[in-house]
VOKE-27450 format. One record per residue (C-alpha): x, y, z; residue in one letter; residue number from 1. Coordinates in steps of 0.02 Angstrom, whole numbers. Layout:
REM residues N
<site px="X" py="Y" pz="Z" aa="a" i="NUM"/>
...
//
This chain:
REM residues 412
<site px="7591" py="1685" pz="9391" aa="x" i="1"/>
<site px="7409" py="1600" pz="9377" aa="x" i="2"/>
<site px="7479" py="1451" pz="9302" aa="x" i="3"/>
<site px="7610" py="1430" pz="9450" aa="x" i="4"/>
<site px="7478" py="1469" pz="9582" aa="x" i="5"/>
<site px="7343" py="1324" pz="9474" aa="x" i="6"/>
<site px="7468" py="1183" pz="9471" aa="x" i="7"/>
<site px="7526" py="1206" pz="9652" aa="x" i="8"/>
<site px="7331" py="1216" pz="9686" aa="x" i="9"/>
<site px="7317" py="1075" pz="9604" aa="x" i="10"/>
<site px="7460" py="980" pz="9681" aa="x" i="11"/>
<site px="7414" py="1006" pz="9858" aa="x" i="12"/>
<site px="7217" py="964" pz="9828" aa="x" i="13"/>
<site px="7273" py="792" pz="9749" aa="x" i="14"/>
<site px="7414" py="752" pz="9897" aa="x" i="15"/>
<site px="7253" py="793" pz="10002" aa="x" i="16"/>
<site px="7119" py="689" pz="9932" aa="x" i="17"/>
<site px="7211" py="532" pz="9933" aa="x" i="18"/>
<site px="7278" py="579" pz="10130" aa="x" i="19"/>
<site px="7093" py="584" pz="10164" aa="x" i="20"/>
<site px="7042" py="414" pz="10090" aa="x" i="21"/>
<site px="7040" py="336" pz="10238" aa="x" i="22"/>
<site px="6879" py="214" pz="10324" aa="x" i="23"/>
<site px="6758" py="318" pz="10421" aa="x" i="24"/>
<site px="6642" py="252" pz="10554" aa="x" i="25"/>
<site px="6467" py="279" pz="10461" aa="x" i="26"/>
<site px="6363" py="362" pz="10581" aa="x" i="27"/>
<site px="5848" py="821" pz="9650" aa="x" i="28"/>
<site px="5832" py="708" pz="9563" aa="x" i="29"/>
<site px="5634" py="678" pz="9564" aa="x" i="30"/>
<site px="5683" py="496" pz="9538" aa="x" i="31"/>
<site px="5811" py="560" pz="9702" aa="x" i="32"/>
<site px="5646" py="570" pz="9786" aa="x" i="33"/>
<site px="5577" py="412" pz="9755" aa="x" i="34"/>
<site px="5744" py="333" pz="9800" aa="x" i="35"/>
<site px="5763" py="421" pz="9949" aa="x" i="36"/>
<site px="5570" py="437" pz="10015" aa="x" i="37"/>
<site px="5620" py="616" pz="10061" aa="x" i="38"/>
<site px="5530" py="783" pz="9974" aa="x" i="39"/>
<site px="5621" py="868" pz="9851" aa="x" i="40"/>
<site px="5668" py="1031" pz="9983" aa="x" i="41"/>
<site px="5756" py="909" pz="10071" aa="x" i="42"/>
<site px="5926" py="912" pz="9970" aa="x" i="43"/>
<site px="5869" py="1088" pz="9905" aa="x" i="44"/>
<site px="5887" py="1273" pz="9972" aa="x" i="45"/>
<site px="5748" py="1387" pz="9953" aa="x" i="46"/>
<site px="5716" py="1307" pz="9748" aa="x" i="47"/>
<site px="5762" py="1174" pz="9622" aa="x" i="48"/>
<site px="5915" py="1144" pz="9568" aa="x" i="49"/>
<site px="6023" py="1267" pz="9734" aa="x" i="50"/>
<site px="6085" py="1132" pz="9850" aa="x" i="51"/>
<site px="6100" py="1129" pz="10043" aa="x" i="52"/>
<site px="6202" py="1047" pz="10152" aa="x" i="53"/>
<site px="6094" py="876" pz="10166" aa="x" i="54"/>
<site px="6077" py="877" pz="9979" aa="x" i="55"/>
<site px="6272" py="911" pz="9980" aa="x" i="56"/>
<site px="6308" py="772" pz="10073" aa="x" i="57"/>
<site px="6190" py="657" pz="9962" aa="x" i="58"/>
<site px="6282" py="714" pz="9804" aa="x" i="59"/>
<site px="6465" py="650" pz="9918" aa="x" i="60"/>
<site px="6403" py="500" pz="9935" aa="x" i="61"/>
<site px="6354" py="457" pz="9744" aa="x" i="62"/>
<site px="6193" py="488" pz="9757" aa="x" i="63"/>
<site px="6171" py="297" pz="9862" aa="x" i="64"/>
<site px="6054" py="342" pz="9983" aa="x" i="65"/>
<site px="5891" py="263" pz="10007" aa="x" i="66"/>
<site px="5742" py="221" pz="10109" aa="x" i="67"/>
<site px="5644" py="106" pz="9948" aa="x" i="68"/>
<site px="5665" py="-102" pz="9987" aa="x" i="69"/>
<site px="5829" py="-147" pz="9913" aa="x" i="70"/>
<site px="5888" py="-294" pz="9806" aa="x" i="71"/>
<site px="6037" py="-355" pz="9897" aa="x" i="72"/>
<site px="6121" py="-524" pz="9873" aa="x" i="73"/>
<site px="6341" py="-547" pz="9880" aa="x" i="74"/>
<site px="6402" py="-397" pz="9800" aa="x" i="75"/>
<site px="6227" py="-338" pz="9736" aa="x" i="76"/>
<site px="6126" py="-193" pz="9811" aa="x" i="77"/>
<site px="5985" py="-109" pz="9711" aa="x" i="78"/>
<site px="5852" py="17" pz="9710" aa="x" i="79"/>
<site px="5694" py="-117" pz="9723" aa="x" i="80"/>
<site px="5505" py="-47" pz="9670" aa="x" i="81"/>
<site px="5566" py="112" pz="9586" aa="x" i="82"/>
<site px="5608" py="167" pz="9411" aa="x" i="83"/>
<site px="5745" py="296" pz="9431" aa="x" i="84"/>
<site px="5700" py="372" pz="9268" aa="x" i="85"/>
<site px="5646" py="582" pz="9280" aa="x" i="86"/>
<site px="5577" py="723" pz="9143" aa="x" i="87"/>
<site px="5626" py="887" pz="9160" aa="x" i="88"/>
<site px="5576" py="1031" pz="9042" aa="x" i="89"/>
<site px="5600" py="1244" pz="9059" aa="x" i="90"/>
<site px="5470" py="1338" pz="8948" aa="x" i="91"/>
<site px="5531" py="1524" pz="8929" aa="x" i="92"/>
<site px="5489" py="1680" pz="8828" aa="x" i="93"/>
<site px="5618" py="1789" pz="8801" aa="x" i="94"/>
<site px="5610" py="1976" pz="8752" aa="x" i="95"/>
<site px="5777" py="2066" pz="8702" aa="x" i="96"/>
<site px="5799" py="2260" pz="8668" aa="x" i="97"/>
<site px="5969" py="2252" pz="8566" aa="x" i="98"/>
<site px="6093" py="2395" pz="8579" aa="x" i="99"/>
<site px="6099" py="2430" pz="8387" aa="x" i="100"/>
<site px="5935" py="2362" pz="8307" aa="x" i="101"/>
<site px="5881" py="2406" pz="8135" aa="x" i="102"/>
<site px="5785" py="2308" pz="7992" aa="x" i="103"/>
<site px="5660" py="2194" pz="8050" aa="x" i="104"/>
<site px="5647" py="2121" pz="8200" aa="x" i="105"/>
<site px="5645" py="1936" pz="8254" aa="x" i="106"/>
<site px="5701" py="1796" pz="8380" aa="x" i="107"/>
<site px="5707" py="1861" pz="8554" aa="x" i="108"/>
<site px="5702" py="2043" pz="8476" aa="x" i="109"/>
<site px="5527" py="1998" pz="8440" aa="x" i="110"/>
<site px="5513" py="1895" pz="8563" aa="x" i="111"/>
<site px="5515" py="1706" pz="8550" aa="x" i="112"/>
<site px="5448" py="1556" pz="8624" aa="x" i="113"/>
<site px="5543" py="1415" pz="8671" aa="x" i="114"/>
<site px="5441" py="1279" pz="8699" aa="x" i="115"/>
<site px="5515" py="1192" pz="8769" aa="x" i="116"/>
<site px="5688" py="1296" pz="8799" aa="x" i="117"/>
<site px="5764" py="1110" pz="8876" aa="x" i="118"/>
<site px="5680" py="950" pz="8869" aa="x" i="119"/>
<site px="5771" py="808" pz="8949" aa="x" i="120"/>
<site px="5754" py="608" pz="9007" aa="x" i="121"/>
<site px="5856" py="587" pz="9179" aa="x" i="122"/>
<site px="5934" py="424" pz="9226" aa="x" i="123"/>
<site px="6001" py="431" pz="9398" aa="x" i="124"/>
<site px="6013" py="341" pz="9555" aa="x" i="125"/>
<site px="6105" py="216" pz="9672" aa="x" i="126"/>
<site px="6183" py="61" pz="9570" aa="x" i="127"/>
<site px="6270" py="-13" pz="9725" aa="x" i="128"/>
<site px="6320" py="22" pz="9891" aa="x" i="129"/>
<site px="6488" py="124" pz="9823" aa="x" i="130"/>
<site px="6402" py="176" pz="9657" aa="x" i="131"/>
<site px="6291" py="295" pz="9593" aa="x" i="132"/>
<site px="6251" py="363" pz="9416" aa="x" i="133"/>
<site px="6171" py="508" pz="9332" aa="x" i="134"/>
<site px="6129" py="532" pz="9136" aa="x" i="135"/>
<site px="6042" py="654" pz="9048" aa="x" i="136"/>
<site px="5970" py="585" pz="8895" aa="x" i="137"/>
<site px="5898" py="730" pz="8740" aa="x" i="138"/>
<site px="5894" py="748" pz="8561" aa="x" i="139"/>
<site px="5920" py="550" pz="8552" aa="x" i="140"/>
<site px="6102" py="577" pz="8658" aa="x" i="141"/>
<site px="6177" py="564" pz="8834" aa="x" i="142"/>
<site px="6236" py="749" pz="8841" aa="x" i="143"/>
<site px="6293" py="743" pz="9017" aa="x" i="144"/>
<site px="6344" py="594" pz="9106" aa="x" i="145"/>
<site px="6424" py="555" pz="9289" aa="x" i="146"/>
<site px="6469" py="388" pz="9378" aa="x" i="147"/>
<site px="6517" py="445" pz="9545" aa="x" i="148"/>
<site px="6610" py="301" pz="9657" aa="x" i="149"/>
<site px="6614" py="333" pz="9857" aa="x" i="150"/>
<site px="6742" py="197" pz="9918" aa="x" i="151"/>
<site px="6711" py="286" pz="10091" aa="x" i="152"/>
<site px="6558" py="353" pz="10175" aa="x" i="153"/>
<site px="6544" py="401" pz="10334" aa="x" i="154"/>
<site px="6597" py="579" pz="10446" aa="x" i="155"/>
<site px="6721" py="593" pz="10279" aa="x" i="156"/>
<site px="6672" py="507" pz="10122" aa="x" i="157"/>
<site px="6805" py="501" pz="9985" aa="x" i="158"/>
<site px="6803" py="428" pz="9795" aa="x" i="159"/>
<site px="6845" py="435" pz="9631" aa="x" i="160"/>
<site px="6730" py="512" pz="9470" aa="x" i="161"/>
<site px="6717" py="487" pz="9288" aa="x" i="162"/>
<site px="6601" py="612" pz="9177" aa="x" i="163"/>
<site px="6593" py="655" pz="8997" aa="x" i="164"/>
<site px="6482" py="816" pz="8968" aa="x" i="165"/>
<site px="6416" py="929" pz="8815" aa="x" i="166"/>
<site px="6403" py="1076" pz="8904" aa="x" i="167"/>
<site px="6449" py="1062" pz="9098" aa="x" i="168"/>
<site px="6606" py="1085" pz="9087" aa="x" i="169"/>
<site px="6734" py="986" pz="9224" aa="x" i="170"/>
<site px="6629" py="1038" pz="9395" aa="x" i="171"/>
<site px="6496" py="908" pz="9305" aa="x" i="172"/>
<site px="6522" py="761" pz="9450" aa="x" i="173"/>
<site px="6564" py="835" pz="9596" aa="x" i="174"/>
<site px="6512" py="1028" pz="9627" aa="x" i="175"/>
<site px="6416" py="1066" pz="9771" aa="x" i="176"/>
<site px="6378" py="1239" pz="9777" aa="x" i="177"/>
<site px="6260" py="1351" pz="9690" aa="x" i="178"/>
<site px="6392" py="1507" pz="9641" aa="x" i="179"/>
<site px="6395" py="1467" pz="9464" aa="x" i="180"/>
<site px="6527" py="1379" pz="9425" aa="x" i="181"/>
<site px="6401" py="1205" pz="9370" aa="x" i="182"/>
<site px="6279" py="1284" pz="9234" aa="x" i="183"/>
<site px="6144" py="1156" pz="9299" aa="x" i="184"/>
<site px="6147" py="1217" pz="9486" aa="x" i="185"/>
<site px="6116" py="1384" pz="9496" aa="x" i="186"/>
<site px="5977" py="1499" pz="9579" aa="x" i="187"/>
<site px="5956" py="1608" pz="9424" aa="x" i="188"/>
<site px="5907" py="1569" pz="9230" aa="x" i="189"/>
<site px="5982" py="1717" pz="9159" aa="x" i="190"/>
<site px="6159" py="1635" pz="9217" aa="x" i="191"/>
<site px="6277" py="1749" pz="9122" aa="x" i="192"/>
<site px="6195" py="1910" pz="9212" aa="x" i="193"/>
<site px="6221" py="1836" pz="9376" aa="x" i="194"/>
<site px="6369" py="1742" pz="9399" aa="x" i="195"/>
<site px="6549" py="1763" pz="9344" aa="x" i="196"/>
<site px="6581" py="1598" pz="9318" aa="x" i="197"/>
<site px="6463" py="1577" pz="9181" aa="x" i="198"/>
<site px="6515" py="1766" pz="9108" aa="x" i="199"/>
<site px="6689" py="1710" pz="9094" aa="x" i="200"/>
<site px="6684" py="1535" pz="9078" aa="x" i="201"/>
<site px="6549" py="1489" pz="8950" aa="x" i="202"/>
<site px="6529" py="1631" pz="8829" aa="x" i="203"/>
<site px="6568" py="1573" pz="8683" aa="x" i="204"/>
<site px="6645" py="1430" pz="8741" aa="x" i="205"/>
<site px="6487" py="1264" pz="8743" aa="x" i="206"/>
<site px="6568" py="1193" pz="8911" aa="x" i="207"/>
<site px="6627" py="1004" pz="8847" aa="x" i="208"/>
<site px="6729" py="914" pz="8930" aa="x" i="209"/>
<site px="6776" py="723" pz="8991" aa="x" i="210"/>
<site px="6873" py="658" pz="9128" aa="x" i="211"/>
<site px="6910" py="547" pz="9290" aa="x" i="212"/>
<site px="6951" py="620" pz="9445" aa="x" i="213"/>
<site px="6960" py="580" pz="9639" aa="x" i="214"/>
<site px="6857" py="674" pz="9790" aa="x" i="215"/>
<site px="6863" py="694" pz="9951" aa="x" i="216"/>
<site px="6725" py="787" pz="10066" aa="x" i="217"/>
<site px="6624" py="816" pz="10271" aa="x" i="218"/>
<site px="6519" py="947" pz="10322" aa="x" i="219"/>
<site px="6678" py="1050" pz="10343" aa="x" i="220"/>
<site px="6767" py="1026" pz="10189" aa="x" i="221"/>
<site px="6765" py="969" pz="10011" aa="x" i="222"/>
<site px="6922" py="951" pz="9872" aa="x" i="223"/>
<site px="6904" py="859" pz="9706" aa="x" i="224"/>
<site px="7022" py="856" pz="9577" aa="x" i="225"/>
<site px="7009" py="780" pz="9382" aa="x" i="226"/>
<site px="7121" py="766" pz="9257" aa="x" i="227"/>
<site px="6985" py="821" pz="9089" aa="x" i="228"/>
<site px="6991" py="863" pz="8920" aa="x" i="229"/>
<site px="6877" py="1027" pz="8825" aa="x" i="230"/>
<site px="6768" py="881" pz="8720" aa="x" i="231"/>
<site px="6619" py="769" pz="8744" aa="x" i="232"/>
<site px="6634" py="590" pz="8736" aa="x" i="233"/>
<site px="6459" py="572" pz="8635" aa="x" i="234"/>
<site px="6517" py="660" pz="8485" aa="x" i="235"/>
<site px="6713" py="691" pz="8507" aa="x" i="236"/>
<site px="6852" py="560" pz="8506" aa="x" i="237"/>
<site px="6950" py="591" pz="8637" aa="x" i="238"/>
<site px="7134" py="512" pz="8602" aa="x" i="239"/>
<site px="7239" py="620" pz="8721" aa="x" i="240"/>
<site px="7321" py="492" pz="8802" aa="x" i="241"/>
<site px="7387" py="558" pz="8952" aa="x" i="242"/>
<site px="7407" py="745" pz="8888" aa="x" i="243"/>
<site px="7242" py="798" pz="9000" aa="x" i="244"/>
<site px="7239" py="983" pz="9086" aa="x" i="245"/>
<site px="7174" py="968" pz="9268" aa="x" i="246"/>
<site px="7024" py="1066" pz="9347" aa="x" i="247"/>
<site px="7023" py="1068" pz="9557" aa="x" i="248"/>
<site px="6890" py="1132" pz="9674" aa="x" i="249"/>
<site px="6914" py="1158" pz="9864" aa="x" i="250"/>
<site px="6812" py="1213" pz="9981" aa="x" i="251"/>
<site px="6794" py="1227" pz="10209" aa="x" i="252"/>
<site px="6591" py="1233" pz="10251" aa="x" i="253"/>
<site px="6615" py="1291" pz="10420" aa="x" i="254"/>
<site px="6439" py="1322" pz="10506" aa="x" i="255"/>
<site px="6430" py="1486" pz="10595" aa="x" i="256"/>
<site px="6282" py="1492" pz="10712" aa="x" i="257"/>
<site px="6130" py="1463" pz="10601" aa="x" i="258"/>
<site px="6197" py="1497" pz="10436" aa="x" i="259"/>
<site px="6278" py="1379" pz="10331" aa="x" i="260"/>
<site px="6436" py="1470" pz="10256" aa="x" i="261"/>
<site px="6566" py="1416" pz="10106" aa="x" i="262"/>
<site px="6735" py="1478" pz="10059" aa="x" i="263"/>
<site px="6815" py="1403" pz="9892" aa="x" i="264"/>
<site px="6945" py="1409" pz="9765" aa="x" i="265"/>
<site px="6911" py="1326" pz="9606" aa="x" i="266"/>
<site px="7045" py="1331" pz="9447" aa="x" i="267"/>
<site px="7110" py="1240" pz="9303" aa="x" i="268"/>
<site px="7281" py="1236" pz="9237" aa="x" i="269"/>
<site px="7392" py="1135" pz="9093" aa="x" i="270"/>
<site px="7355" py="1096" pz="8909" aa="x" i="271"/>
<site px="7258" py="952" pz="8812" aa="x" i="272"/>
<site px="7320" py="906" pz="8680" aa="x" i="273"/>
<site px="7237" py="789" pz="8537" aa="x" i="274"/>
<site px="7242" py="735" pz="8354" aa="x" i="275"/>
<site px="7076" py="691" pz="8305" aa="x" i="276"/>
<site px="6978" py="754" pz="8467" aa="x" i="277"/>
<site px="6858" py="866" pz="8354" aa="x" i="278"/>
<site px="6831" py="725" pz="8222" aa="x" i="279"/>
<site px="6949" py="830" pz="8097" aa="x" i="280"/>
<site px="7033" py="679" pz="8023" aa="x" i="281"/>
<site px="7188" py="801" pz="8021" aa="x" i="282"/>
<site px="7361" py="701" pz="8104" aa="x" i="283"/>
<site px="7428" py="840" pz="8185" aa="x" i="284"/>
<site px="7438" py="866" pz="8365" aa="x" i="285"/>
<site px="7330" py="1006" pz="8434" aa="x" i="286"/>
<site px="7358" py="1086" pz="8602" aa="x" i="287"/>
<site px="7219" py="1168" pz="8695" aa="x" i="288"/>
<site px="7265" py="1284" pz="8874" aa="x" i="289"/>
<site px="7162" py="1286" pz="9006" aa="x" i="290"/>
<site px="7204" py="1445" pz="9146" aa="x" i="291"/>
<site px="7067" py="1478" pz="9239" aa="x" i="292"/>
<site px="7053" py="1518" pz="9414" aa="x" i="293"/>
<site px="6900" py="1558" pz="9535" aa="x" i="294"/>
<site px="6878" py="1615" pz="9721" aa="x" i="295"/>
<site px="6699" py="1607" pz="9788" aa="x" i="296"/>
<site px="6591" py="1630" pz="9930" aa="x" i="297"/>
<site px="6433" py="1574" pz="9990" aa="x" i="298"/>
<site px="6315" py="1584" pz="10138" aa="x" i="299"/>
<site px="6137" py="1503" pz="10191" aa="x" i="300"/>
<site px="6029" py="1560" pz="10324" aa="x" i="301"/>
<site px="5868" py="1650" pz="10377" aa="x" i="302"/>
<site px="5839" py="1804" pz="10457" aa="x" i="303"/>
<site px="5678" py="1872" pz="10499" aa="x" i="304"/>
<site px="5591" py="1727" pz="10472" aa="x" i="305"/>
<site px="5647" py="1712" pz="10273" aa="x" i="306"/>
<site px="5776" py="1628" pz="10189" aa="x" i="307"/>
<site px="5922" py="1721" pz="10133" aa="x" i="308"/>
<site px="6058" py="1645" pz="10029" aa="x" i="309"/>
<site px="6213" py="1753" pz="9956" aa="x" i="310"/>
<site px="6346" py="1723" pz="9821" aa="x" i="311"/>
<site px="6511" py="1824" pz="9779" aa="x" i="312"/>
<site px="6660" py="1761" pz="9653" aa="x" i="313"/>
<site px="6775" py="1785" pz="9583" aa="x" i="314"/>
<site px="6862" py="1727" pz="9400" aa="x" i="315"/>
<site px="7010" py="1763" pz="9294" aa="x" i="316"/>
<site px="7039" py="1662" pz="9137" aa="x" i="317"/>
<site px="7148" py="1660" pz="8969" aa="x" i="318"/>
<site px="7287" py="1715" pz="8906" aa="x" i="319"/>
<site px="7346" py="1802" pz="8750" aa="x" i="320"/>
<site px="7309" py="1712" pz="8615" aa="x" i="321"/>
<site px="7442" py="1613" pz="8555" aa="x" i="322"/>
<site px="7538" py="1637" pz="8407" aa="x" i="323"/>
<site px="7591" py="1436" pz="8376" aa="x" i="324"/>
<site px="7512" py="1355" pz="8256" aa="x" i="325"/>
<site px="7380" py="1214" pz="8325" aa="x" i="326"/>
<site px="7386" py="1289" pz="8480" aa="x" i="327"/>
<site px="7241" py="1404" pz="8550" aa="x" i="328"/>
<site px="7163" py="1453" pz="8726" aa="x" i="329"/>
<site px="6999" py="1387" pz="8782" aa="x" i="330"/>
<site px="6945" py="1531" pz="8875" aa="x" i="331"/>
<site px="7000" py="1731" pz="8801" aa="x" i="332"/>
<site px="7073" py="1818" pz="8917" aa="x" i="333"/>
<site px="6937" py="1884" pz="9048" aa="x" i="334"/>
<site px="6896" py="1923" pz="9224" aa="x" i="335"/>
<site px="6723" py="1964" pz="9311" aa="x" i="336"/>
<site px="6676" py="1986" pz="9488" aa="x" i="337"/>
<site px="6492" py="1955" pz="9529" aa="x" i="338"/>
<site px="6359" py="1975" pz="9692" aa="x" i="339"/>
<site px="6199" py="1868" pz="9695" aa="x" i="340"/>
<site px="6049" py="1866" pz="9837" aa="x" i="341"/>
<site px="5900" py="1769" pz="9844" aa="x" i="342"/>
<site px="5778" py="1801" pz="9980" aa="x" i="343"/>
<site px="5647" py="1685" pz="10007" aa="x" i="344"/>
<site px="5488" py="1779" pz="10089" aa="x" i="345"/>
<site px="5389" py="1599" pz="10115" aa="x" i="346"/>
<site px="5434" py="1429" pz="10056" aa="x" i="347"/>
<site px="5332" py="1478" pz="9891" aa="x" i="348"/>
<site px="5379" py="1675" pz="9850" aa="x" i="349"/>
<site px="5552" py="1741" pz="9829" aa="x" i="350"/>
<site px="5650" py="1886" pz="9764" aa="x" i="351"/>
<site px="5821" py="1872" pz="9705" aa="x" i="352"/>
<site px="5968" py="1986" pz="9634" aa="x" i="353"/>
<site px="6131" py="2001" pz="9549" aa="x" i="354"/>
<site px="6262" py="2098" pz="9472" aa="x" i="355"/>
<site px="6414" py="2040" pz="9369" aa="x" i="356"/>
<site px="6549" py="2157" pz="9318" aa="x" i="357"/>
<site px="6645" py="2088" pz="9177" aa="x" i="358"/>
<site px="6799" py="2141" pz="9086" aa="x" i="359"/>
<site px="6863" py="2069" pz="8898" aa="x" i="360"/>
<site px="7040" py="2089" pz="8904" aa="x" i="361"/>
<site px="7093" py="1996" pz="8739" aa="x" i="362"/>
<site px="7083" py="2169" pz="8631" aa="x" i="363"/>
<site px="7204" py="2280" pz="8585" aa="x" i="364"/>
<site px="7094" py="2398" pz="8737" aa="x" i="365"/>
<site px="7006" py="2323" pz="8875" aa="x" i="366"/>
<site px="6795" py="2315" pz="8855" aa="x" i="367"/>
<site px="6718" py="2327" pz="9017" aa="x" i="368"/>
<site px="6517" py="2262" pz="9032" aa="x" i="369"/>
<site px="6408" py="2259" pz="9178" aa="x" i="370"/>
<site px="6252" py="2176" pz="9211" aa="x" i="371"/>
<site px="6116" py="2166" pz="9312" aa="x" i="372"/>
<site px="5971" py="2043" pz="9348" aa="x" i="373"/>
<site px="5810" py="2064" pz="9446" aa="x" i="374"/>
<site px="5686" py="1916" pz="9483" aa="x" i="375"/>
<site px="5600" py="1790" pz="9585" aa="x" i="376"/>
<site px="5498" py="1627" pz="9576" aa="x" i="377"/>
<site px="5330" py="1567" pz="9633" aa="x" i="378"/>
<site px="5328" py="1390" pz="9671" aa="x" i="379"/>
<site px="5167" py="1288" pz="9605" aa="x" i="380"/>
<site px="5234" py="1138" pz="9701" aa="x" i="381"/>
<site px="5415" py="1088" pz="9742" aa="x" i="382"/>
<site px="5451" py="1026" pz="9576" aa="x" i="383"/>
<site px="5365" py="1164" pz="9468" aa="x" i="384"/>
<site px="5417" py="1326" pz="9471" aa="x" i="385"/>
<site px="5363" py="1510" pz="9396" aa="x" i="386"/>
<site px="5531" py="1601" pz="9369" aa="x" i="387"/>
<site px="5521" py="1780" pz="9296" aa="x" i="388"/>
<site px="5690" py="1894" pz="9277" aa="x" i="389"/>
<site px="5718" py="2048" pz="9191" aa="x" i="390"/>
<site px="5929" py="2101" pz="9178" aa="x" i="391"/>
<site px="5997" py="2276" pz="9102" aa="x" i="392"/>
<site px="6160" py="2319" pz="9049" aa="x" i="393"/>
<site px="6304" py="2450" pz="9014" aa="x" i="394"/>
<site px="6431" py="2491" pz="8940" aa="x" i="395"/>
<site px="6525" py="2452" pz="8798" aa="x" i="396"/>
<site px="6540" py="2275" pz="8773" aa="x" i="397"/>
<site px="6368" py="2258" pz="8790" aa="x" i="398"/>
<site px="6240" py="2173" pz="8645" aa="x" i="399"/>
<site px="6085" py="2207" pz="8721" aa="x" i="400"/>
<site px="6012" py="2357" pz="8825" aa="x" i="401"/>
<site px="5888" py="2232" pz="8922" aa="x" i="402"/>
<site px="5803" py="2057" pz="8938" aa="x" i="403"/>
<site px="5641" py="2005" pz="8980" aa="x" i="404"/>
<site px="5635" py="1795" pz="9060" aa="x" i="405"/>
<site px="5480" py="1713" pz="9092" aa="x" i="406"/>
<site px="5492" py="1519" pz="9137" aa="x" i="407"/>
<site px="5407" py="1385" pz="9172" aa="x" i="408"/>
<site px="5513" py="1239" pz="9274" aa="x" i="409"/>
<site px="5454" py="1067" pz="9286" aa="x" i="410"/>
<site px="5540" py="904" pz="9349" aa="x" i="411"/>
<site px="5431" py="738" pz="9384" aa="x" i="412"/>
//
């Protein structure tokens, strides 16, 4: 039945994005920033990376926007005394208590130092009027890439993607919101203990993927839809012709007083299927499923003089494993709900929350595990941040009785 309700998802979403690509009247990054002249909690809500609605709309358009001198001649329109190059780095400690520990300890169980945890070189900008860019270069690589294309802006912009990711998965060039479903845009480090998406989605799975997909989005709505395949460009070869799955996202933003409120569906649905996509050398074809589907909430306001934000989703993936030869699942079969809060006291203090109940169903019984996370940040300055979080957990399908995070963010 998931499958059905994905590729008629799908269908509609498509039919609507190219409806929608129609001319409009036109009415972070730190090297956003520089492009823009704005301060980084312009396009952000309450902390680095959780969008709002401006930085929303600045993502729709392809990251084009800017106030810097431009170099413009016929068909030429560039970012003038700027280099649109960024660094950004997380430095964590991270203490584990496992469930079952004997012998002697070490990594986390001791408690280990990553430093850094990420280190990465960020090329990303406008490259024309109805271009932008965005590459993260580490380890000597371009593990994420996007080259976003807005053939429209205006009250509705509308355009077409491409992306190749290691560990993004297909939301990598065009999710707005911060419920979890983009590992990179999210309010809380220890992902997996806050958000479904990331529970279901990316454990054990690393999140590849490469595709080309079309958009469509206001400040009332947003669909995108990509035809992708589970590998990265960098590394992979990708020779699935036209045998692609396709991953959707839809979304109304309707604005309810002073809050800013979200209601989404997001899903994949068909299979990929290869020869040589993991450099195996093997001529056989390979077929990959991808059944996922995600519903998701979101809201953005302030009361009493803070900041509040609130997620809730939603996400059921897999299938039982197939018994074909060549053929396997991306995702085992799972489903999670999760609830996440962030309050932000000042502009530099918050507290945030979250809870994720998850349930394994690819056993013989089902293994239920439930998790919670506890935290906050102190911001230094708008770009560097003190993040520390501390997440339990029960029951049975549980590894560790509790984690200890302590991070340092920086982005300049």
């Amino acid at each position: 039945m998931r499958k059905q309700v994905n590729l008629l998802l799908a269908f509609v979403i498509a039919i609507a994005s190219i409806l929608l690509m129609t001319p409009a009247t036109s009415s972070a990054m730190p090297s956003f920033a520089r492009q823009t002249g704005q301060p980084c909690m312009t396009c952000h809500f309450q902390h680095i990376p959780k969008l709002n609605a401006f930085g929303r709309n600045f993502k729709l358009n392809g990251f084009t926007d800017a106030s810097v001198d431009l170099i413009e001649d016929d068909n030429l329109s560039l970012p003038g005394p700027m280099i649109p190059l960024s660094f950004i780095t997380k430095i964590r400690y991270v203490k584990t208590e496992a469930r079952n520990s004997s012998g002697v300890k070490s990594g986390t169980e001791r408690g280990e130092w990553q430093i850094p945890d990420e280190a990465a070189f960020m090329l990303s900008g406008r490259a024309g009027e109805h271009a932008g860019y965005g590459f993260e270069i580490a380890d000597g690589k371009v593990g994420n890439a996007k080259l976003v294309f807005p053939v429209y802006k205006g009250d509705i912009t509308a355009g077409f993607t491409l992306h190749t990711t290691e560990g993004h998965g297909p939301a990598t060039a065009m999710e707005l919101f911060n419920t979890g479903i983009l590992p990179s845009q999210r309010g809380f480090e220890s992902r997996r203990e806050a958000f479904a998406a990331q529970k279901v989605l990316w454990s054990g799975w690393g999140g590849k993927s490469t595709g080309a997909g079309v958009y469509a989005g206001s400040d009332m709505f947003m669909v995108y839809v990509t035809a992708w395949a589970p590998y990265w460009g960098v590394e992979d070869k990708i020779d699935t012709g036209s045998d692609m799955s396709i991953y959707y996202r839809a979304a109304v933003t309707p604005t309810v007083g002073d809050w800013d409120l979200m209601f989404g569906v997001a899903g994949a649905s068909g299979e990929t299927k290869c020869v040589e996509c993991e450099g195996s050398g093997a001529t056989v074809v390979t077929s990959t499923e991808t059944d996922m589907i995600m519903i998701d909430a979101q809201a953005q306001g302030e009361i009493g003089g803070m900041t509040l934000e609130v997620n809730a989703s939603w996400v059921d993936a897999g299938n039982t494993t197939p018994t074909e030869t060549n053929r396997r699942n991306l995702w085992k079969e799972a489903n999670a709900w999760s609830l996440a809060a962030s309050l932000g006291i000042t502009p530099t203090i918050g507290l945030k929350a979250g809870y994720v109940d998850y349930t394994d169903k690819s056993a013989a019984s089902d293994v239920d595990t439930t998790s919670v996370v506890l935290g906050g940040w102190y911001a230094i300055a708008q770009n560097i941040y003190i993040i520390p979080e501390y997440s339990w957990y029960n029951d049975e399908g549980r590894e560790n009785d509790n984690q200890l995070t302590l991070m340092l963010f920086m982005g300049f």
